[in-house]
ChimeraX commands (.cxc) that place a marker at each C-alpha (Angstrom):
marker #1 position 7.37,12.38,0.33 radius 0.5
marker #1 position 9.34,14.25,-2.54 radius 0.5
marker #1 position 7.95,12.40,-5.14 radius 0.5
marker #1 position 4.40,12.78,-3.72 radius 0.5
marker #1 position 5.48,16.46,-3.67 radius 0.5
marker #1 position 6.05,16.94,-6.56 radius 0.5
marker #1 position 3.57,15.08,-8.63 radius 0.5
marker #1 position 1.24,17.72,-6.40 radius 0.5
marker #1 position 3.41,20.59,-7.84 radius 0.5
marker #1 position 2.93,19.24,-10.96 radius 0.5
marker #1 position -0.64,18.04,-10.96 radius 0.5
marker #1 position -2.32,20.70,-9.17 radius 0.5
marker #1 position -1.42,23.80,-11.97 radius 0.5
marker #1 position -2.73,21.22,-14.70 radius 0.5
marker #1 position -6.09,20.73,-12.80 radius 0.5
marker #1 position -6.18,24.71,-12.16 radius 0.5
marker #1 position -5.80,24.93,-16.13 radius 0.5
marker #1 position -7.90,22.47,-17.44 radius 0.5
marker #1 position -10.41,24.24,-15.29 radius 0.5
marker #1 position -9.94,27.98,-16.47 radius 0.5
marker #1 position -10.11,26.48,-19.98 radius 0.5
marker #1 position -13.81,25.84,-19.65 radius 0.5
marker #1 position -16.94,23.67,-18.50 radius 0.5
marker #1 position -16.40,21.12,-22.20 radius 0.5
marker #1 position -12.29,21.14,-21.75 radius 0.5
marker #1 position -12.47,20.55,-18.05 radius 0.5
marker #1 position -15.63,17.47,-18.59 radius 0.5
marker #1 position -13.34,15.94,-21.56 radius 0.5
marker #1 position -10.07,15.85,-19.02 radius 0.5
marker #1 position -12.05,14.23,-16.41 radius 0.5
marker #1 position -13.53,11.99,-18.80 radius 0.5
marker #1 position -9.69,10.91,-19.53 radius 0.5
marker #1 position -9.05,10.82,-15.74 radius 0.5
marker #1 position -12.32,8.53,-15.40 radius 0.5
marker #1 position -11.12,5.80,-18.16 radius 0.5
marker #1 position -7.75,5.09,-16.16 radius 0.5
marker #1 position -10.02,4.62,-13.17 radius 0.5
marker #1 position -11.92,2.31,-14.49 radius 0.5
marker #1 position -8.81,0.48,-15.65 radius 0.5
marker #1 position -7.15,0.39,-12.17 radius 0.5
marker #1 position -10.67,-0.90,-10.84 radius 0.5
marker #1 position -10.57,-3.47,-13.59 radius 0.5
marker #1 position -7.52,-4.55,-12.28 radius 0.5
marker #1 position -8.72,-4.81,-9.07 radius 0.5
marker #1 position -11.33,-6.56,-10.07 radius 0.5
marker #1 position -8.99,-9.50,-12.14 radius 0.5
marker #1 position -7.24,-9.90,-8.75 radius 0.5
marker #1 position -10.59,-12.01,-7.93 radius 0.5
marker #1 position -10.85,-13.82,-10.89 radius 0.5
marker #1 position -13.70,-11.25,-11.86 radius 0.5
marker #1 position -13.65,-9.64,-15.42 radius 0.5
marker #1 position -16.28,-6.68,-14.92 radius 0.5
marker #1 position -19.15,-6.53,-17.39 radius 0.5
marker #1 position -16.80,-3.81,-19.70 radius 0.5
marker #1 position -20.19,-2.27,-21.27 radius 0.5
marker #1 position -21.64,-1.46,-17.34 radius 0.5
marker #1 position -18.39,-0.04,-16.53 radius 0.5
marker #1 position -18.43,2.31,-19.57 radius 0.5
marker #1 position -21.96,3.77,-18.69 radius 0.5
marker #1 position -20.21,5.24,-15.78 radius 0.5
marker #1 position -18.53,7.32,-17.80 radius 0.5
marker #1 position -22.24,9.30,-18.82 radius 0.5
marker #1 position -20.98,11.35,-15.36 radius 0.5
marker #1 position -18.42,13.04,-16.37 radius 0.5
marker #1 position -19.61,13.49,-19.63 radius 0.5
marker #1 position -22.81,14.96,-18.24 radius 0.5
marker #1 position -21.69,18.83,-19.69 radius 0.5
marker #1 position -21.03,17.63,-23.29 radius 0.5
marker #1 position -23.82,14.94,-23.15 radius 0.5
marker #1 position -26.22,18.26,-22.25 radius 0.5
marker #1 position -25.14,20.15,-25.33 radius 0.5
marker #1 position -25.33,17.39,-27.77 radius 0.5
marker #1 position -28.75,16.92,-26.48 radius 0.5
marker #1 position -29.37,20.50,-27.67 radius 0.5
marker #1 position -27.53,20.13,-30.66 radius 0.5
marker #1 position -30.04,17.57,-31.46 radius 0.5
marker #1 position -33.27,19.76,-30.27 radius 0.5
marker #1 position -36.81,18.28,-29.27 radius 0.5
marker #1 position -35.42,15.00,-29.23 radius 0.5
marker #1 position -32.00,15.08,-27.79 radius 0.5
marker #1 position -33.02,14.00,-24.39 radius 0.5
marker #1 position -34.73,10.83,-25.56 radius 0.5
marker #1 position -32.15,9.92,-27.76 radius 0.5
marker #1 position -29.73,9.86,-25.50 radius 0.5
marker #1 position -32.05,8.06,-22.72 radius 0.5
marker #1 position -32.57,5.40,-25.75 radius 0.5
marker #1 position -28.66,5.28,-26.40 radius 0.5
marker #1 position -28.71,4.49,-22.37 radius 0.5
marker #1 position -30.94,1.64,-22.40 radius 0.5
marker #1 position -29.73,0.03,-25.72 radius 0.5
marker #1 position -26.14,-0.45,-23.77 radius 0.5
marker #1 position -27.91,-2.05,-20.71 radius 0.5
marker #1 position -29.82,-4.26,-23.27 radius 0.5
marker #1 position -26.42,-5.05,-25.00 radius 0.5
marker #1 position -24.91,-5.43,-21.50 radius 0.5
marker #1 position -27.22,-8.34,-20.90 radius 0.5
marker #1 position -27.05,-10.15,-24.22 radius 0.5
marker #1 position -23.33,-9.87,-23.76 radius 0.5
marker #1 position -23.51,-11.77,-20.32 radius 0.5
marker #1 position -25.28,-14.74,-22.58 radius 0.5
marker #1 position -23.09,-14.50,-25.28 radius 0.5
marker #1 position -19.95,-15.00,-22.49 radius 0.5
marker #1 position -21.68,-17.61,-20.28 radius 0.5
marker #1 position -22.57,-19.77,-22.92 radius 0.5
marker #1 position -19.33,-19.52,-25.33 radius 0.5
marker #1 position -17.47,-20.26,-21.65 radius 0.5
marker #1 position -19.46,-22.43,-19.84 radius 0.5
marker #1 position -18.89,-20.44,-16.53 radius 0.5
marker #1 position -21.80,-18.96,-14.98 radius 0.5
marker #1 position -20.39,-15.81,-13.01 radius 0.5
marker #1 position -22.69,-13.60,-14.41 radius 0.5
marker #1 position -23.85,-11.59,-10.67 radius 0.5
marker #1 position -19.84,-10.94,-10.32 radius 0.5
marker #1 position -19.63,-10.05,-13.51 radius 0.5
marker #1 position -22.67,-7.44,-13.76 radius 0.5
marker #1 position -21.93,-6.42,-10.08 radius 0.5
marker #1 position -18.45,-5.15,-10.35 radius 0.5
marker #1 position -19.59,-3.74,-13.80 radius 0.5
marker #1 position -21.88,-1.81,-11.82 radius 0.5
marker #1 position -19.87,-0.76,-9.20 radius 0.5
marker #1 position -17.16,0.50,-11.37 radius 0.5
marker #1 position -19.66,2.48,-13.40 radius 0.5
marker #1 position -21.16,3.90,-10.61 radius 0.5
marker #1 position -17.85,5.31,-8.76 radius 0.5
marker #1 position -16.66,6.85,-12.20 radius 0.5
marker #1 position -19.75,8.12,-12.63 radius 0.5
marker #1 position -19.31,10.37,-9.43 radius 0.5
marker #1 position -16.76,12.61,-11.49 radius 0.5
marker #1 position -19.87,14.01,-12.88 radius 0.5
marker #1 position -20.30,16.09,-10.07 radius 0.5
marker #1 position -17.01,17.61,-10.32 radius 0.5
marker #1 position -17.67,18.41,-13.97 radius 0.5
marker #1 position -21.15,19.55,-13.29 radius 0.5
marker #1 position -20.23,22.20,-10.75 radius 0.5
marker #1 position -17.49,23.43,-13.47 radius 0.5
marker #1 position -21.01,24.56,-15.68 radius 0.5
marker #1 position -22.56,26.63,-13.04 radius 0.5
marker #1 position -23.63,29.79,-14.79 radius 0.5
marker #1 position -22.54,33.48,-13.98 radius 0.5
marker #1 position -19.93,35.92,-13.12 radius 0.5
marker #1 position -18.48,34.65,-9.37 radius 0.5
marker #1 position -18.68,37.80,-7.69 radius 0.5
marker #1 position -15.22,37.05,-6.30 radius 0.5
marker #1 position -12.21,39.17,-6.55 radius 0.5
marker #1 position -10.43,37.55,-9.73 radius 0.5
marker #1 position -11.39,39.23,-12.51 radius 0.5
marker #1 position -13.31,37.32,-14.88 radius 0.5
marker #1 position -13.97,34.59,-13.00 radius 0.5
marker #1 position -17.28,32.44,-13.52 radius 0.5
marker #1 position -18.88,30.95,-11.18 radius 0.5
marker #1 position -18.16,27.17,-12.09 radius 0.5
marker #1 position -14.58,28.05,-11.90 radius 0.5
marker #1 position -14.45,29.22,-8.64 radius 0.5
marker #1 position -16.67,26.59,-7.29 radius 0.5
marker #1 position -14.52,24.10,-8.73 radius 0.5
marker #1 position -11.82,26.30,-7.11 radius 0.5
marker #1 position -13.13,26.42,-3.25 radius 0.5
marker #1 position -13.46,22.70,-3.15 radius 0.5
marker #1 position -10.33,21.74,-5.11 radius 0.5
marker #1 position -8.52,23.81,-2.77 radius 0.5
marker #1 position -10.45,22.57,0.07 radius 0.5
marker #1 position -9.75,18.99,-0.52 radius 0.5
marker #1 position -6.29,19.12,-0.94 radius 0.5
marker #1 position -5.70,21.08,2.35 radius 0.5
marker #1 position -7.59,18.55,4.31 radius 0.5
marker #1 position -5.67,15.64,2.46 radius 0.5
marker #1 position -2.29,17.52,3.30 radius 0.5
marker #1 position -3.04,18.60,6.83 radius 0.5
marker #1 position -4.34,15.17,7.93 radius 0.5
marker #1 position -1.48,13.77,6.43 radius 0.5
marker #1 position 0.92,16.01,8.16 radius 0.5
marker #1 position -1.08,15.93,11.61 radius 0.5
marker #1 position -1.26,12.49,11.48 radius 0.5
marker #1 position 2.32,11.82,11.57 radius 0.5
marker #1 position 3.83,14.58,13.52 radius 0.5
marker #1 position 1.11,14.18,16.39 radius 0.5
marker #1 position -1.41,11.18,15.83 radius 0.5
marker #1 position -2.03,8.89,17.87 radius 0.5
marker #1 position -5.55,7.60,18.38 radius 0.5
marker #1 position -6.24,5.38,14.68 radius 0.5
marker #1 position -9.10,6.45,13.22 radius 0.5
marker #1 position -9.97,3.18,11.34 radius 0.5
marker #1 position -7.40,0.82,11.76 radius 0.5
marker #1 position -9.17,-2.17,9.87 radius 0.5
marker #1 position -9.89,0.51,6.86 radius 0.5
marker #1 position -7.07,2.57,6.91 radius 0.5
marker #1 position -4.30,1.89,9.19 radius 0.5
marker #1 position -2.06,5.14,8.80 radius 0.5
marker #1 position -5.35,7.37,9.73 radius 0.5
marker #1 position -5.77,8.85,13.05 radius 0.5
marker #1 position -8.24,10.98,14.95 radius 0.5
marker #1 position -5.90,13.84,15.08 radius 0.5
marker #1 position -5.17,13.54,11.71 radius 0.5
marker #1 position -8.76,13.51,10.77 radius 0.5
marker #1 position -9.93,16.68,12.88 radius 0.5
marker #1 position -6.91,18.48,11.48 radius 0.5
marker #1 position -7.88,18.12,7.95 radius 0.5
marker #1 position -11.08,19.06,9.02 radius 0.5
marker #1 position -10.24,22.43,10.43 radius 0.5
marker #1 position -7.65,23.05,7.52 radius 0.5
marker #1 position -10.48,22.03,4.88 radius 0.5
marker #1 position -13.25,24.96,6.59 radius 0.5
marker #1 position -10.26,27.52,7.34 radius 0.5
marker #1 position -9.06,26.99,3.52 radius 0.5
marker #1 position -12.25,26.84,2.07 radius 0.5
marker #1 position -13.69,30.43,3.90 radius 0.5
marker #1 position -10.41,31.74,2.20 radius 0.5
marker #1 position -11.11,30.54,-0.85 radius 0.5
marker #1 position -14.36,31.18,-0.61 radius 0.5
marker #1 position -13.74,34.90,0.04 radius 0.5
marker #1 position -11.45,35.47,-2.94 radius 0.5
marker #1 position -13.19,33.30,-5.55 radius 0.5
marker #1 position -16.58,33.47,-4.47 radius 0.5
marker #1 position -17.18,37.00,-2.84 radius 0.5
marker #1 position -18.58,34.93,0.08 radius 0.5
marker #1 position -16.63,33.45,3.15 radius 0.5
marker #1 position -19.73,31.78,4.77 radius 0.5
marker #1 position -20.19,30.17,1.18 radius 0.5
marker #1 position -16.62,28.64,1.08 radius 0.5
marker #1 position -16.94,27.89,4.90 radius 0.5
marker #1 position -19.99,25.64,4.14 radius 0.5
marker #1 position -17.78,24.42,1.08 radius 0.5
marker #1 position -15.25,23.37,3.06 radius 0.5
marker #1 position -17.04,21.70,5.80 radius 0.5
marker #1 position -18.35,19.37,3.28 radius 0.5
marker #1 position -15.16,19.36,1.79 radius 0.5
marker #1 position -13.48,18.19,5.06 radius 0.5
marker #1 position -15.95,15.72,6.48 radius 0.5
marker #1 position -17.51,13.76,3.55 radius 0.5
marker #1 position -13.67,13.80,1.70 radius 0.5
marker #1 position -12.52,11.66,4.34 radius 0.5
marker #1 position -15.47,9.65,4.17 radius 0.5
marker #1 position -14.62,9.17,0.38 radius 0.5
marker #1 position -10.70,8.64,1.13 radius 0.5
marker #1 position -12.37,5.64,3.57 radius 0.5
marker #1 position -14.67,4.08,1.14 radius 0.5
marker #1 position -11.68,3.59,-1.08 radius 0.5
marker #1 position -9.61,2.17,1.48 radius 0.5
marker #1 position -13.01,-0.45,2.29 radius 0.5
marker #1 position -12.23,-1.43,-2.15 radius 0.5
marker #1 position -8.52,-1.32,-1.77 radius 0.5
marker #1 position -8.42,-3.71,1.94 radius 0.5
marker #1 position -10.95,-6.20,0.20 radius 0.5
marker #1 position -9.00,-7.05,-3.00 radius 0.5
marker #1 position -5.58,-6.89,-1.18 radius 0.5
marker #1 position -3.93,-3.77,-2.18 radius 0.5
marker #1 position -1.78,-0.85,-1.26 radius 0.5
marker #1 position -3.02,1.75,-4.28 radius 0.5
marker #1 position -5.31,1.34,-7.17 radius 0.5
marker #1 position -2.47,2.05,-9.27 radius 0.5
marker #1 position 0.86,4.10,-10.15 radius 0.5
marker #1 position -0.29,6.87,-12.61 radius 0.5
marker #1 position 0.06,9.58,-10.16 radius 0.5
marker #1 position 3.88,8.85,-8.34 radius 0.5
marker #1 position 3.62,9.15,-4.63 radius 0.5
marker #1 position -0.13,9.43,-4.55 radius 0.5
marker #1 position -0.79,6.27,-6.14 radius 0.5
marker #1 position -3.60,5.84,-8.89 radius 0.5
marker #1 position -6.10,8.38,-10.17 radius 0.5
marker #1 position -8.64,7.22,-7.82 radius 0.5
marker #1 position -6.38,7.39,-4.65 radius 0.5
marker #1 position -5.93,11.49,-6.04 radius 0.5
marker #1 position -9.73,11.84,-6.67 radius 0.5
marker #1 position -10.98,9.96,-4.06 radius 0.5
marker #1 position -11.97,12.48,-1.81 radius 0.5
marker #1 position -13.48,14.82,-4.85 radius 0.5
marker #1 position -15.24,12.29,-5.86 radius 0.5
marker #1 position -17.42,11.87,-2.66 radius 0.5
marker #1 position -17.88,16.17,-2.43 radius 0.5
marker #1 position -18.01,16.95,-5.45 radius 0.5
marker #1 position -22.02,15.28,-6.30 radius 0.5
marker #1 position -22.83,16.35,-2.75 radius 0.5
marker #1 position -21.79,20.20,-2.82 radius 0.5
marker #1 position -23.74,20.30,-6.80 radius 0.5
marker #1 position -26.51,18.40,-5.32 radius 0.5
marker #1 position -26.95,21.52,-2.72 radius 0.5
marker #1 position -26.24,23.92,-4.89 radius 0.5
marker #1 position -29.05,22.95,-7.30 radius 0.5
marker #1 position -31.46,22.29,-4.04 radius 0.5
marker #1 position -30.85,25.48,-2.37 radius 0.5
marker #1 position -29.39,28.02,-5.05 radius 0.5
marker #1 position -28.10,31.24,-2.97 radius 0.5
marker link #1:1,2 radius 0.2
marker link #1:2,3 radius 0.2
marker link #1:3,4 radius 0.2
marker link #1:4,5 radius 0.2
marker link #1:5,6 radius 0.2
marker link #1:6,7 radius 0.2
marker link #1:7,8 radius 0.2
marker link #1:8,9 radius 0.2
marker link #1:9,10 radius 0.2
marker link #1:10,11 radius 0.2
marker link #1:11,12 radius 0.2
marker link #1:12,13 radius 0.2
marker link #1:13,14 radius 0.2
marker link #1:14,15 radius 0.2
marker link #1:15,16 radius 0.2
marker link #1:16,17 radius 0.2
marker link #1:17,18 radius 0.2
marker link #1:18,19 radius 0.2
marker link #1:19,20 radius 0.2
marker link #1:20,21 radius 0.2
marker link #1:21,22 radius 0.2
marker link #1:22,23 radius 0.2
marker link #1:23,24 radius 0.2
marker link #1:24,25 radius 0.2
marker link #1:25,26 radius 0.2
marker link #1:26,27 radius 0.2
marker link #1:27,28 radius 0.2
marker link #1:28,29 radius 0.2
marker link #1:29,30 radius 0.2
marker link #1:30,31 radius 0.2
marker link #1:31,32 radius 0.2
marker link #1:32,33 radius 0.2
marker link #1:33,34 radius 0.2
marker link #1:34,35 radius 0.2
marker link #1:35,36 radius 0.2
marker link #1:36,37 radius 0.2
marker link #1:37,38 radius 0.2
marker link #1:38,39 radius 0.2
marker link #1:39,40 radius 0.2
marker link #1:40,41 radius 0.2
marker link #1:41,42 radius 0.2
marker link #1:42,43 radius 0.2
marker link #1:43,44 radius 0.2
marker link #1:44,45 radius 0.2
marker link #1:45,46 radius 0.2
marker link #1:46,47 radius 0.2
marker link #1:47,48 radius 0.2
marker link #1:48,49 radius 0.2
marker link #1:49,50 radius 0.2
marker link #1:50,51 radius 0.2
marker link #1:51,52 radius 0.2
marker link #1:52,53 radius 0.2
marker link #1:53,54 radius 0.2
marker link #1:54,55 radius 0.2
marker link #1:55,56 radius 0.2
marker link #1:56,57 radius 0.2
marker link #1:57,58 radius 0.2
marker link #1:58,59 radius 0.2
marker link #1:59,60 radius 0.2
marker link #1:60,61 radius 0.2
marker link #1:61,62 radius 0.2
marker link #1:62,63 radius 0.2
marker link #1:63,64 radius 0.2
marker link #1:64,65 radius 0.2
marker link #1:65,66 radius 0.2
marker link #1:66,67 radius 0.2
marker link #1:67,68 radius 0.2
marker link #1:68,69 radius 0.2
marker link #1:69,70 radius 0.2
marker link #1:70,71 radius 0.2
marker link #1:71,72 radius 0.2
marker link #1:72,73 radius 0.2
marker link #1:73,74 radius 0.2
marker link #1:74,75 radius 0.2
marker link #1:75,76 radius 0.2
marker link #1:76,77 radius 0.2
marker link #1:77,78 radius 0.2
marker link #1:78,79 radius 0.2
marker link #1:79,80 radius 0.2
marker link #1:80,81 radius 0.2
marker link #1:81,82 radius 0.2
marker link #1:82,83 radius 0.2
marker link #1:83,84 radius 0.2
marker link #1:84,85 radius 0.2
marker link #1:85,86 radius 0.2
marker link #1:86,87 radius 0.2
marker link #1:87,88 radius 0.2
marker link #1:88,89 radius 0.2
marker link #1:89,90 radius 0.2
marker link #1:90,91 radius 0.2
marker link #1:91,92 radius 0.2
marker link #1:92,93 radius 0.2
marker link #1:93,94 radius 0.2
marker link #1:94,95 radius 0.2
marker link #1:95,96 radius 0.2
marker link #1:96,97 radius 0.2
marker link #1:97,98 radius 0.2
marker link #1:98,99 radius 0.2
marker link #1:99,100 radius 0.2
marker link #1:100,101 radius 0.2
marker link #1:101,102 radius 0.2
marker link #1:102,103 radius 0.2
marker link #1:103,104 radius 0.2
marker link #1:104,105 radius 0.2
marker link #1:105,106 radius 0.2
marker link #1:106,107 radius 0.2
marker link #1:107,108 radius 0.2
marker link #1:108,109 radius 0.2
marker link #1:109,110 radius 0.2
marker link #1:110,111 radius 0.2
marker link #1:111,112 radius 0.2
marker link #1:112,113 radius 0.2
marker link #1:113,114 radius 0.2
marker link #1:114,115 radius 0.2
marker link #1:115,116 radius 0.2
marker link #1:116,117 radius 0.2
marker link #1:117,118 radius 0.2
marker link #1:118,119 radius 0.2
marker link #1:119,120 radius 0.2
marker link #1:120,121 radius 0.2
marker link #1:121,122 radius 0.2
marker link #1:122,123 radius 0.2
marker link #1:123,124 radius 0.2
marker link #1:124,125 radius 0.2
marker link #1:125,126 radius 0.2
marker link #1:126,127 radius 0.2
marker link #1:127,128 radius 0.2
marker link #1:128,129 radius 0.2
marker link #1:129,130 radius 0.2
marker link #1:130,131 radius 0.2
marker link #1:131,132 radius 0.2
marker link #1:132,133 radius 0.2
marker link #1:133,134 radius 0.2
marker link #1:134,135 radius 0.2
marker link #1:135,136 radius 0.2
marker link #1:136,137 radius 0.2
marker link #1:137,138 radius 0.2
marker link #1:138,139 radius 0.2
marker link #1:139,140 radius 0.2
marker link #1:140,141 radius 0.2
marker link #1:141,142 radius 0.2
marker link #1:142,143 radius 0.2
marker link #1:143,144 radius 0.2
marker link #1:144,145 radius 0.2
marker link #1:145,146 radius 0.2
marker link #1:146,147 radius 0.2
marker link #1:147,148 radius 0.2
marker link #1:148,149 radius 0.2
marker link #1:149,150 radius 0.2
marker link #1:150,151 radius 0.2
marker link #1:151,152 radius 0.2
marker link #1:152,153 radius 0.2
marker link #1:153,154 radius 0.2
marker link #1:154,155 radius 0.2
marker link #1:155,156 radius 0.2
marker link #1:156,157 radius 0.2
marker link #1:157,158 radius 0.2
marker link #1:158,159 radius 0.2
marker link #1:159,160 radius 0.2
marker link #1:160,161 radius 0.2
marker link #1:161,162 radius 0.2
marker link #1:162,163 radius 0.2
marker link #1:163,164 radius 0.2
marker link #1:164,165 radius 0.2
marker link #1:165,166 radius 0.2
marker link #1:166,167 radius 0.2
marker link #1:167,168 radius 0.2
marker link #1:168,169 radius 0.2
marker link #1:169,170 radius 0.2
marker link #1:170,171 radius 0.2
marker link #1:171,172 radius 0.2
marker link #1:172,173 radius 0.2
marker link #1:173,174 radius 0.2
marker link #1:174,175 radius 0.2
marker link #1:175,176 radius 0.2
marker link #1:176,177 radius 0.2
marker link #1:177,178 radius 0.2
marker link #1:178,179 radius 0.2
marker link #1:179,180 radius 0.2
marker link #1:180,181 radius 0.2
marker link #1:181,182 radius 0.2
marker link #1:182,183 radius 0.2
marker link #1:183,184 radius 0.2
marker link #1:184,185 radius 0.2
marker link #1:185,186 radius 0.2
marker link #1:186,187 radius 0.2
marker link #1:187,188 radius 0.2
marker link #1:188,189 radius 0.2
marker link #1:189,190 radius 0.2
marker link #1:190,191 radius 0.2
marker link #1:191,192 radius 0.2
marker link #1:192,193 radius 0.2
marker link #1:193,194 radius 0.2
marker link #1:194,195 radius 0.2
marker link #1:195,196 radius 0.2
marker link #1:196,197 radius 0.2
marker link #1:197,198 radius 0.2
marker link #1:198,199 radius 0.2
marker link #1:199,200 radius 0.2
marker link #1:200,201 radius 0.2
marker link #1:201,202 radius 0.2
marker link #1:202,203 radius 0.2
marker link #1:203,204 radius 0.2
marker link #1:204,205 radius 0.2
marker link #1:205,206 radius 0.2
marker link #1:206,207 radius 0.2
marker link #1:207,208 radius 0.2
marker link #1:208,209 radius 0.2
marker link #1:209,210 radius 0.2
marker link #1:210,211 radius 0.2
marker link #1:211,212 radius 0.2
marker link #1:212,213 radius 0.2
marker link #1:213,214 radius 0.2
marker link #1:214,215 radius 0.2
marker link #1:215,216 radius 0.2
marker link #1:216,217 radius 0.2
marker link #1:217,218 radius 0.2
marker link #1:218,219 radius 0.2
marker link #1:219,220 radius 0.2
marker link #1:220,221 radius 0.2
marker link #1:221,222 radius 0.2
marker link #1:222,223 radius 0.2
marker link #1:223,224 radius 0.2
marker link #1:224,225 radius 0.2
marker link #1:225,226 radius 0.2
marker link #1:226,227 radius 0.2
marker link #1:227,228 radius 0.2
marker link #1:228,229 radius 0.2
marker link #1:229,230 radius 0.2
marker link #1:230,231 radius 0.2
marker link #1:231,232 radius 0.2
marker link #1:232,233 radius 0.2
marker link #1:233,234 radius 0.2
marker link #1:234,235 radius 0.2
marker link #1:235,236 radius 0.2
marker link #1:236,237 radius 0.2
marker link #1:237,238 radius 0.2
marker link #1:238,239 radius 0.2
marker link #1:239,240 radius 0.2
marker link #1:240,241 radius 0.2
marker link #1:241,242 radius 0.2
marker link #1:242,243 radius 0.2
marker link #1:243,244 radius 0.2
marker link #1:244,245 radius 0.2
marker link #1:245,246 radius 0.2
marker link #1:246,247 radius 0.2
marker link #1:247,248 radius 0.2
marker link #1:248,249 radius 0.2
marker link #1:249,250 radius 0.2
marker link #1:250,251 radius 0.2
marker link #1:251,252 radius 0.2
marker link #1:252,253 radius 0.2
marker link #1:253,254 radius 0.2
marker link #1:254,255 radius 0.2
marker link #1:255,256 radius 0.2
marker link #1:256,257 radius 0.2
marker link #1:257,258 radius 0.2
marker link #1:258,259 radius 0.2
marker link #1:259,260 radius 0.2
marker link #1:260,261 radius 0.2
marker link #1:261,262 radius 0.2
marker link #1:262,263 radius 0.2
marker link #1:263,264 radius 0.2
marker link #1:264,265 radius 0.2
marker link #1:265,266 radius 0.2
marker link #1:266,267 radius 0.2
marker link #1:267,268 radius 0.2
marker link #1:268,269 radius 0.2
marker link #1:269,270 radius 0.2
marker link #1:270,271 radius 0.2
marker link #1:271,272 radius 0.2
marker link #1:272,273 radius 0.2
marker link #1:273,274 radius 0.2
marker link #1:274,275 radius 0.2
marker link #1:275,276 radius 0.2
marker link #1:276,277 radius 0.2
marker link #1:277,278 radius 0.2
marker link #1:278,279 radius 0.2
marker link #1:279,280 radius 0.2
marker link #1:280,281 radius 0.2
marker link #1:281,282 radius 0.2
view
């Protein structure tokens, strides 16, 4: 628990800076972040004798990219959306003639494995993009930190959010859990701990939401998402992590295991709370 402290001590001022140093900073960190996930899935992947189609997995990381991707399609004017639409489909085309190119030179025809996992870790990483697209919402946040936009603070509300659902679970799960939650998905879960996180996530986030935002139903509505579909995320993980045989994805983050056992849960709120954002702008 010490060590899983204090990676959070550590990690959690890094994330808060990388996000106050802007929407391009904070989408080139997470495209970092997104690269050793796609290595620990990799690895996962080798456990089953399945080398993931490499140029598949590397589309994924067009997510969080998405904020420099956008200006360098302005950069390039008129026809900066096409080109980088063409740039999209030339690596899918390249994808498949590399699938020949490796069944023939080996003789082993594993191509569905091959493209599937490829897909599936390009699609997880991908999901950072919501993160790093909420980090470019436009504005002043109307919140009580001076100078505050309002990508930050999103960012902020749900960051802060997710971690006190994470924690609370965590600590209401051992000191009074009972009931498991999932036992075949995630053995140390239990209902307690679950409906603990939840409450922390929507009583954190209506803070948060106050201070950063100007808004406590906002940040309430944050961290609902925050504490229901982040647990949902934390659970699809688990479903990757039972099927392959392991614990963690990996050991970059001491305590907390791999970048995708930190990011799990932002990963599954982060699209969703962008997606309603951009659906039903306040």
């Amino acid at each position: 628990m010490s060590l899983r402290l204090l990676t959070a001590v550590v990690g959690m001022p890094l994330f808060i800076v990388l996000c106050a140093a802007g929407p391009l900073a904070f989408a080139w960190a997470l495209c970092v972040v997104a690269v050793v996930g796609l290595w620990e899935m990799s690895a996962a992947s080798r456990r089953e004798n399945v080398t993931p189609n490499p140029i598949l997995c590397a589309m994924g990381l067009a997510g969080p990219a998405l904020p420099l991707i956008l200006r360098f399609s302005e950069d390039l004017g008129r026809h900066g959306s096409e080109t980088v639409m063409a740039s999209l489909v030339v690596m899918v085309i390249a994808a498949m003639v590399m699938e020949v190119v490796v069944a023939y030179r080996t003789g082993v025809l594993n191509v569905t494995h091959r493209v599937g996992h490829g897909l599936l870790h390009g699609w997880y990483v991908s999901l950072f993009g919501g993160i790093s697209m909420l980090r470019t919402l436009p504005g002043p946040s109307g919140g009580m930190v001076p100078g505050m936009d309002t990508g930050q603070a999103v960012v902020m509300v749900v960051a802060l959010s997710i971690w006190a659902v994470d924690s609370a679970a965590l600590f209401v799960g051992k000191s009074m859990g009972h009931r498991k939650l999932a036992p075949k998905l995630s053995p140390g879960k239990t209902v307690e701990g679950s409906i603990g996180g939840l409450l922390a996530a929507i009583l954190v986030g209506s803070i948060a939401g106050h201070i950063f935002l100007g808004s406590w139903t906002r940040g309430l509505v944050m961290g609902s998402i925050s504490g229901t579909l982040g647990q949902f995320g934390d659970l699809f993980k688990s479903c990757l992590k039972r099927e392959v045989g392991l614990k963690d994805f990996g050991v970059a983050m001491p305590g907390h295991g791999g970048v995708l056992d930190r990011f799990d849960s932002l990963l599954a709120t982060g699209p969703a709370i962008w997606a309603l954002i951009v659906l039903w702008p306040s």
